[in-house]
DOLO-237801 format. One record per residue (C-alpha): residue number from 1; residue in three letters; chain; x, y, z. Coordinates in Angstrom, 2 decimals. Layout:
R num residu chaine      c1      c2      c3
R NUM    ALA      A       X       Y       Z
...
end
This chain:
R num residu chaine      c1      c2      c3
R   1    UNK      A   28.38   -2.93  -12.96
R   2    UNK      A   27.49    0.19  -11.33
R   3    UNK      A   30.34    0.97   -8.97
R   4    UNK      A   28.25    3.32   -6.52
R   5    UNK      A   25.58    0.70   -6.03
R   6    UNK      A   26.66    0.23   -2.40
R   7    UNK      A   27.21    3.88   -1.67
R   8    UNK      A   23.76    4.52   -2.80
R   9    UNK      A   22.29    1.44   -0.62
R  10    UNK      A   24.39    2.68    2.08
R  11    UNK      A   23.64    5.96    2.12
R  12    UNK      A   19.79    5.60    1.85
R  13    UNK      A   20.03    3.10    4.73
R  14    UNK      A   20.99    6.01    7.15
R  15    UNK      A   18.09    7.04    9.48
R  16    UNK      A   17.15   10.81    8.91
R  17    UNK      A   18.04   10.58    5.56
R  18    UNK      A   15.27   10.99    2.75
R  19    UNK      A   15.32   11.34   -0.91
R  20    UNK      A   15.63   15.28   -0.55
R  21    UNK      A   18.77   14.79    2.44
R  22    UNK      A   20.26   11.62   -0.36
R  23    UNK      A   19.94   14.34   -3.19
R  24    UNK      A   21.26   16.85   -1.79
R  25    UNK      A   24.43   14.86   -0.69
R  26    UNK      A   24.24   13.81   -4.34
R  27    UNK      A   24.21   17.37   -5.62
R  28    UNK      A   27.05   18.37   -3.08
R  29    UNK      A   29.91   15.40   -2.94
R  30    UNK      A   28.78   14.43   -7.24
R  31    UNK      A   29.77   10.97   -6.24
R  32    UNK      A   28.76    9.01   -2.97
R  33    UNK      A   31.83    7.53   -2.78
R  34    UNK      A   33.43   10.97   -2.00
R  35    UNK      A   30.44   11.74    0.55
R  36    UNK      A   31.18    8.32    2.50
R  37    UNK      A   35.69    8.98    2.44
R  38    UNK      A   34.82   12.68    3.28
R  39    UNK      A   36.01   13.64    6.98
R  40    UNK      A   33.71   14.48    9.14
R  41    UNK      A   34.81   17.75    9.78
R  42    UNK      A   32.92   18.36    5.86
R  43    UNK      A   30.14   16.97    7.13
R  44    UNK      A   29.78   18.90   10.11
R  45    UNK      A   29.77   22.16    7.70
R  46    UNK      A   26.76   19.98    5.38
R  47    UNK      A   23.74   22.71    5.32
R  48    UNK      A   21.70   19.81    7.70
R  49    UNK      A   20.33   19.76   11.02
R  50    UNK      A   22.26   18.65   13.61
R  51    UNK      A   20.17   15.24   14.21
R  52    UNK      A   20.86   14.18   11.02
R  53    UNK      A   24.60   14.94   10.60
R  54    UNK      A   25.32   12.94   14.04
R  55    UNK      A   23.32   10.43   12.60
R  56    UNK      A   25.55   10.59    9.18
R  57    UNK      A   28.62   10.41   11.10
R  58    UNK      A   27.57    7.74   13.65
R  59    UNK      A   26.51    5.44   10.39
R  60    UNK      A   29.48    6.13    8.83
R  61    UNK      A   31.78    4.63   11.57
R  62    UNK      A   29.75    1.65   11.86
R  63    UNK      A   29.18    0.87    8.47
R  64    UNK      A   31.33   -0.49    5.61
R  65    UNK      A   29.18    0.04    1.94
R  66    UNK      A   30.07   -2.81    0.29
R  67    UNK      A   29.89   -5.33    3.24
R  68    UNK      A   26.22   -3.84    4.14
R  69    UNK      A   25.49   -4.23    0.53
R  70    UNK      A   26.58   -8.44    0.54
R  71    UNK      A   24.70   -8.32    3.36
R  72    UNK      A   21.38   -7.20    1.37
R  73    UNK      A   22.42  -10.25   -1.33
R  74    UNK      A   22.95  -12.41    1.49
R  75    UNK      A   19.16  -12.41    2.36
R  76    UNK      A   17.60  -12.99   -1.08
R  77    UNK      A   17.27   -9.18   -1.32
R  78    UNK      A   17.76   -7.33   -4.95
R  79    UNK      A   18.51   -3.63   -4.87
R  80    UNK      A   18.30   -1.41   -8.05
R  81    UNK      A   19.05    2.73   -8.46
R  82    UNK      A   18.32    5.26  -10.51
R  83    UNK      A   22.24    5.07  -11.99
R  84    UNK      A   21.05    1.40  -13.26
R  85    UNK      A   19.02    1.13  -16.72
R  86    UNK      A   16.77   -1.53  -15.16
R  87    UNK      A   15.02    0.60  -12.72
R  88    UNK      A   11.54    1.03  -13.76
R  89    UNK      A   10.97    3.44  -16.47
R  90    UNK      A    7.97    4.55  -15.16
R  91    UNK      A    9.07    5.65  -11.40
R  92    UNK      A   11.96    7.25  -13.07
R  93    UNK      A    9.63    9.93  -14.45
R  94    UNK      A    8.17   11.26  -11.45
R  95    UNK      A   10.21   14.38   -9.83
R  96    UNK      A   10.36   12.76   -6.32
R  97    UNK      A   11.73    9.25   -7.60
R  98    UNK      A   13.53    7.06   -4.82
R  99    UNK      A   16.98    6.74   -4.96
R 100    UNK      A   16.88    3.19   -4.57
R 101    UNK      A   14.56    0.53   -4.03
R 102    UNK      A   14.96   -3.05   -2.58
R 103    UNK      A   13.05   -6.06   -4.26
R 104    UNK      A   12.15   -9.76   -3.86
R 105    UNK      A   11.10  -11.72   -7.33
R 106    UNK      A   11.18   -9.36  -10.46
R 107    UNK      A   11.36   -6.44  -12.58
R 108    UNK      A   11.11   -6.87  -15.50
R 109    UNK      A   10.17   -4.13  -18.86
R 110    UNK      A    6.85   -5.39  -19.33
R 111    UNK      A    5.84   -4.02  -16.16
R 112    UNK      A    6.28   -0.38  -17.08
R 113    UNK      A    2.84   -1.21  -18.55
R 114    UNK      A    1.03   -1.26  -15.35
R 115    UNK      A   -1.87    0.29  -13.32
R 116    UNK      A   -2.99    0.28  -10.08
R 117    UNK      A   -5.48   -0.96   -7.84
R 118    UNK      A   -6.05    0.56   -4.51
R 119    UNK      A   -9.15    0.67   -2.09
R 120    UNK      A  -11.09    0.15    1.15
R 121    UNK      A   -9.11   -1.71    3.71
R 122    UNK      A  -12.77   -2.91    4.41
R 123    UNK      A  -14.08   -3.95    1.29
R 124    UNK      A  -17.85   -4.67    0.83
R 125    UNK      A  -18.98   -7.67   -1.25
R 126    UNK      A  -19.76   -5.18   -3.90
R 127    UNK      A  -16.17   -3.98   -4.01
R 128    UNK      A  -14.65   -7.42   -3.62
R 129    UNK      A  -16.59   -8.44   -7.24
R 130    UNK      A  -16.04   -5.33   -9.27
R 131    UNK      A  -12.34   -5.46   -8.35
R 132    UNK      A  -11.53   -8.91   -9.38
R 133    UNK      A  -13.80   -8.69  -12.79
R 134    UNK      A  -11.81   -5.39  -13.26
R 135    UNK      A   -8.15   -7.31  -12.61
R 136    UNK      A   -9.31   -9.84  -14.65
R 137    UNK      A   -9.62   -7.71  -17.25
R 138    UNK      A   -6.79   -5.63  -17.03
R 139    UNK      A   -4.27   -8.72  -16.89
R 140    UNK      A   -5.62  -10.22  -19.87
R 141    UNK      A   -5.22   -6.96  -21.43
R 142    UNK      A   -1.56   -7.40  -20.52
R 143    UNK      A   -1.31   -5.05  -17.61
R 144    UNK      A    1.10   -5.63  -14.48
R 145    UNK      A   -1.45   -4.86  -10.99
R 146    UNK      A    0.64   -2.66   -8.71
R 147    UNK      A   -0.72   -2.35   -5.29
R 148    UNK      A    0.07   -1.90   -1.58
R 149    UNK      A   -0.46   -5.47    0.03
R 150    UNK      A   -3.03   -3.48    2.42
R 151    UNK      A   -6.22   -5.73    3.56
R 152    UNK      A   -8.89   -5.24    1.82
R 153    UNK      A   -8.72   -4.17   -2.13
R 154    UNK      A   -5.54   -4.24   -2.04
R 155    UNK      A   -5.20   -7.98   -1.26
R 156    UNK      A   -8.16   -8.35   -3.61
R 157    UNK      A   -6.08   -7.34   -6.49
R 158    UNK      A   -3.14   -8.68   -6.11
R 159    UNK      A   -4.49  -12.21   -5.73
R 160    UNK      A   -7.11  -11.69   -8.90
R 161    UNK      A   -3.82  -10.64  -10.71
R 162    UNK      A   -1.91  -14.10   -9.35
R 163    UNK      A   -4.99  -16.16  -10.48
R 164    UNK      A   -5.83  -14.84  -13.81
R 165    UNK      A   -2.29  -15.89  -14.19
R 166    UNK      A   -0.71  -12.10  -14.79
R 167    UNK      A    2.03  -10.18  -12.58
R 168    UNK      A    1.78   -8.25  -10.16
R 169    UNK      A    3.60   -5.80   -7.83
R 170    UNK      A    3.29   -4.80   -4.06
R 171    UNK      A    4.85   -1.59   -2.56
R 172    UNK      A    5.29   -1.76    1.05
R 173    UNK      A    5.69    0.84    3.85
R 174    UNK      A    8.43   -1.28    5.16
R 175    UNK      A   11.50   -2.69    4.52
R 176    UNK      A   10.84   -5.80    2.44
R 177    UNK      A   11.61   -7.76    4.90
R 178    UNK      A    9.03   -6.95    7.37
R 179    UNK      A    5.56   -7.97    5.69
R 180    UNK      A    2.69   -6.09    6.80
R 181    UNK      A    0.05   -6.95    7.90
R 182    UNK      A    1.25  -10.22    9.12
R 183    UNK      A   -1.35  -12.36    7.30
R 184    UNK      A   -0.34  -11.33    3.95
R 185    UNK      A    3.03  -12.88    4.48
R 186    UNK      A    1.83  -16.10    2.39
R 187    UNK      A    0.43  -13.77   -0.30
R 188    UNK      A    3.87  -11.81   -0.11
R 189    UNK      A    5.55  -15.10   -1.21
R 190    UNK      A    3.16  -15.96   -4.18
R 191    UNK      A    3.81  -12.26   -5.29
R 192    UNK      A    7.42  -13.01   -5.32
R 193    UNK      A    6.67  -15.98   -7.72
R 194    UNK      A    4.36  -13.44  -10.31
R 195    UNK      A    6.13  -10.19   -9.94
R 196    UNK      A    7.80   -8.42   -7.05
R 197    UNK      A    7.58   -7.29   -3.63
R 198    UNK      A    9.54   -4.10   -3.12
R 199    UNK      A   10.26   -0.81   -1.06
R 200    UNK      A   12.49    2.28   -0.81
R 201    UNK      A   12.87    1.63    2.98
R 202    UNK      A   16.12   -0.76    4.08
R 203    UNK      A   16.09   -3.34    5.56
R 204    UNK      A   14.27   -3.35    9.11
R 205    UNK      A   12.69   -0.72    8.63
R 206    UNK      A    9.13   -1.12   10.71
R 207    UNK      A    6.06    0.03    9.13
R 208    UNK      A    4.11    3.03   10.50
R 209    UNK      A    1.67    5.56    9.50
R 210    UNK      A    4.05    8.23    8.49
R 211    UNK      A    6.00    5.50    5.63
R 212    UNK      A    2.54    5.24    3.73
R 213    UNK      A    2.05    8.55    1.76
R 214    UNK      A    6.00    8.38    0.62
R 215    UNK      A    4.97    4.64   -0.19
R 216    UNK      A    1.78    5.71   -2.16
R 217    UNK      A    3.69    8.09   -4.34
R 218    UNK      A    5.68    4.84   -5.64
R 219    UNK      A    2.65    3.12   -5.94
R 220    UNK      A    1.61    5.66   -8.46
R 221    UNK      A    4.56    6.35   -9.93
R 222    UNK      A    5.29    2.99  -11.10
R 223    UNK      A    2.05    3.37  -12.79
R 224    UNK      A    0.56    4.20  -15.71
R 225    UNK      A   -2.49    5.04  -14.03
R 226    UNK      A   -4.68    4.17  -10.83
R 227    UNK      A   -7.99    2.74  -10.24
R 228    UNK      A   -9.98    3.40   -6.94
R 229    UNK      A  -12.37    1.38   -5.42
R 230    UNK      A  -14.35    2.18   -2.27
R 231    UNK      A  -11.91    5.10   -0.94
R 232    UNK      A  -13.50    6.12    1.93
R 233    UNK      A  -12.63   10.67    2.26
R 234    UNK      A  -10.00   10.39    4.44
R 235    UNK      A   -8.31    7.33    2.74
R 236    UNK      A   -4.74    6.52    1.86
R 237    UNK      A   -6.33    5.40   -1.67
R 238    UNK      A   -6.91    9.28   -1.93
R 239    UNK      A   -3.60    9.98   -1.32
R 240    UNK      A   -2.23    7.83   -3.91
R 241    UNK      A   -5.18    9.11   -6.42
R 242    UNK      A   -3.62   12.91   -5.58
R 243    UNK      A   -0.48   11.36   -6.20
R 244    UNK      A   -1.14    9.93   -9.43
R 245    UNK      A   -2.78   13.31  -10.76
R 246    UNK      A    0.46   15.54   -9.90
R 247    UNK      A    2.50   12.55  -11.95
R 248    UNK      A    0.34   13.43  -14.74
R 249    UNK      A   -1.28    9.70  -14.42
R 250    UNK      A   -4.81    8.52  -14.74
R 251    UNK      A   -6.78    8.21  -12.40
R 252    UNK      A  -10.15    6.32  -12.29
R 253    UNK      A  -12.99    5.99  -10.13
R 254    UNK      A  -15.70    2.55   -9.47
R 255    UNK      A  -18.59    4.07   -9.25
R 256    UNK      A  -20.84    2.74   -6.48
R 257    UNK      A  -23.33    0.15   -6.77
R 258    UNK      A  -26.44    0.34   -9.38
R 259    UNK      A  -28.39   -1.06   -6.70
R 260    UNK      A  -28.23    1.56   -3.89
R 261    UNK      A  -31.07    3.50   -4.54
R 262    UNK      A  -33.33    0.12   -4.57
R 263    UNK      A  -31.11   -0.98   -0.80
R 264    UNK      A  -32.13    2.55    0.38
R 265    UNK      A  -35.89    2.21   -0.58
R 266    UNK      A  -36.13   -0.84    1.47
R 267    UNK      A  -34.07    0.60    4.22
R 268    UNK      A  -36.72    3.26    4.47
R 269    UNK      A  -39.42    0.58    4.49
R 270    UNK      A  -37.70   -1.43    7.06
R 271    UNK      A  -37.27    1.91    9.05
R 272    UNK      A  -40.63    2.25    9.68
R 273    UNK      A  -41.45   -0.94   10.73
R 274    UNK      A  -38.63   -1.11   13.70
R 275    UNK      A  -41.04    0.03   16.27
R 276    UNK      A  -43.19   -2.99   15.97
R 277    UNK      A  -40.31   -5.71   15.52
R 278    UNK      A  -39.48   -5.11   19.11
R 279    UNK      A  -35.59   -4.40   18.26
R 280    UNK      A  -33.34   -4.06   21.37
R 281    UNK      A  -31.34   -0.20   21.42
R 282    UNK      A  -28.39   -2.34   19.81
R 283    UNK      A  -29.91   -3.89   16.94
R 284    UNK      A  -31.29   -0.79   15.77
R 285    UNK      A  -27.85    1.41   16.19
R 286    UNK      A  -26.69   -1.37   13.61
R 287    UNK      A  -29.16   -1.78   11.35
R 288    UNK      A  -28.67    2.01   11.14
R 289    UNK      A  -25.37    2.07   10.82
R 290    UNK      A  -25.53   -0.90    7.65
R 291    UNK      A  -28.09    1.82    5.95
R 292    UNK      A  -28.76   -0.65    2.94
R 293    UNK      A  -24.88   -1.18    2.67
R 294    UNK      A  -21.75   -3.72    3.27
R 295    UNK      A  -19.80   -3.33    6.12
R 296    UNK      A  -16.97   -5.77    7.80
R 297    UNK      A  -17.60   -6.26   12.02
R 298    UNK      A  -14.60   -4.44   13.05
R 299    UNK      A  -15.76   -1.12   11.40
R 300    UNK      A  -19.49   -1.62   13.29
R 301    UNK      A  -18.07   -2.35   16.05
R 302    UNK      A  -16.12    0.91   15.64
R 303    UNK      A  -18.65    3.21   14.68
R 304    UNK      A  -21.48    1.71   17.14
R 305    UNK      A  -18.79    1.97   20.53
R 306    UNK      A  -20.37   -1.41   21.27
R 307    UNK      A  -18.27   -4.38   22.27
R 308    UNK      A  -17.70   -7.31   20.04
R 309    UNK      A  -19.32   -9.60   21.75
R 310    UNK      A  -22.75   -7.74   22.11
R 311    UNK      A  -22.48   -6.75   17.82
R 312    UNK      A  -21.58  -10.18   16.86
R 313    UNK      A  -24.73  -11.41   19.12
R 314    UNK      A  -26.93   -8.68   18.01
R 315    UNK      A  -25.88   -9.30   14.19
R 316    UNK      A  -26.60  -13.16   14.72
R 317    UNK      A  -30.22  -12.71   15.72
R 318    UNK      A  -31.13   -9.86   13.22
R 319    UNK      A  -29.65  -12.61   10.47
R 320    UNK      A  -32.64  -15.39   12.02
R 321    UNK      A  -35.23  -12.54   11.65
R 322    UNK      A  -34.09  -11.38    8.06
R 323    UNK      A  -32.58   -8.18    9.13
R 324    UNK      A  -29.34   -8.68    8.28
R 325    UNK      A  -27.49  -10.81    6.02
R 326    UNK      A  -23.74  -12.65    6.26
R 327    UNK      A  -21.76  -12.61    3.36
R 328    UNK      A  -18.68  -14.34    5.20
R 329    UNK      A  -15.25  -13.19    5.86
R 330    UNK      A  -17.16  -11.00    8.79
R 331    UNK      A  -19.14   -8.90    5.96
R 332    UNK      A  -22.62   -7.97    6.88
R 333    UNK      A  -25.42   -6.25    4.89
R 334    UNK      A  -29.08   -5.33    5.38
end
């Protein structure tokens, strides 16, 4: 039984405080015990910012380690650290490795043979069908999926992973108790029945943009190596590929379709026949925006500045004159 277990949870659970604040307590006190039964008067002379060292000393008085820890059990909630053998071997390695991490469903030592699968929140059909040939694959190969629980690819891969019957592992920007997005709560559960759901952030802990690059790192680091689909330049699935590479991981790349150069050719054909198909200044903003590829509603909407209403209308009539086609699940392609 590791008798610092609730330290640990405790002290990572204080706002402000980050792996590099939680190792440098570490580093000072040698055992979190001491850091929580120190005065405050040593904490006040800790080489932190003021900001954080109220917020140490405020936590302190309201917390009790052990009780916030039964409290964690209390909700279903697992919680391993780096002191235990069972934390993953894999996320152990990398220089940056969370102190602790909170779980629902399973870790178990087959999963240090993992890889990941990360991609467009937007996924074209394209993507959707390499991605869950490519699961496929890898899970009868014996390979735990790791991925973010993100729309798009990620979702994609973690429910070819449930299907083809293999395990699979979702890293949140949240605590684990606050699923995001919303709709992949039911997918959250069946994850939790085939592997685990899990996150360095405690419990309540909302999810915002600034969680996801720490949460990519552990995405990568529980890896052996990560596999990109459809990362668009500025994407998190970069971030996590950049990760990967400074772990010393693979990193690999699904090239795009075979077929674009044949889509472009008939784009350019099409092209020069929208003068006489009498398009409205709508329809052809879209059907240049598609340029002979997949894209989901929300992002033409986006990149057009039209409303909904007028690109869902607009997409609906180019689809009766063979402009356009609907691939479901709001994907559209010329």
């Amino acid at each position: 039984m590791n008798k610092e277990l609730a330290y640990w949870v405790a002290t990572s659970a204080i706002p402000g405080v980050g792996s590099a604040t939680f190792n440098y307590l570490l580093r000072y006190f040698k055992r979190l015990q001491k850091f929580w039964e120190a005065p405050d008067e040593k904490v006040n002379k800790l080489k932190l910012d003021a900001k954080t060292r109220e917020a140490i000393i405020g936590f302190r008085q309201k917390v009790d380690p052990k009780i916030y820890l039964q409290a964690v059990y209390e909700r279903g909630i697992k919680v391993v650290s780096l002191l235990d053998r069972d934390y993953p071997a894999n996320l152990r390695q990398i220089s940056d490795a969370p102190p602790v991490l909170y779980y629902k469903g399973s870790l178990l030592p087959q999963d240090d043979l993992a890889i990941a699968v990360v991609g467009a929140r937007y996924a074209t059909v394209y993507g959707r069908q390499v991605t869950e040939g490519l699961v496929l694959e890898l899970v009868n190969a014996g390979l735990t999926i790791i991925s973010g629980l993100a729309r798009g690819i990620d979702s994609i891969a973690h429910r070819a992973a449930i299907d083809a019957g293999g395990r699979t592992i979702a890293v949140l920007g949240s605590g684990v108790d606050l699923i995001y997005p919303p709709e992949n709560k039911s997918l959250a559960e069946k994850i939790v029945q085939n592997g685990a759901v899990v996150s360095e952030f405690p419990l309540g802990f909302p999810s915002v943009p600034s969680n996801f690059p720490a949460r990519n790192r552990i995405i990568s680091g529980l890896s052996l190596g990560v596999l990109v689909t459809e990362a668009a330049v500025d994407s998190g699935s970069l971030i996590t590929a950049g990760c990967a590479a400074e772990q010393g991981r693979e990193v690999f790349a699904v090239p795009g379709p075979v077929n674009i150069e044949r889509k472009q050719r008939q784009q350019e054909t099409r092209n020069q026949k929208l003068e006489t198909k009498n398009l409205t200044k709508e329809e052809r903003k879209i059907l240049e925006l598609l340029d002979g590829q997949s894209k989901h509603i929300d992002i033409i909407v986006r990149e057009s500045g039209l409303e909904i209403d007028k690109v869902s209308a607009a997409l609906s009539m180019m689809e009766i004159r063979g402009f356009v086609k609907n691939y479901g699940l709001g994907m559209w392609e010329t």
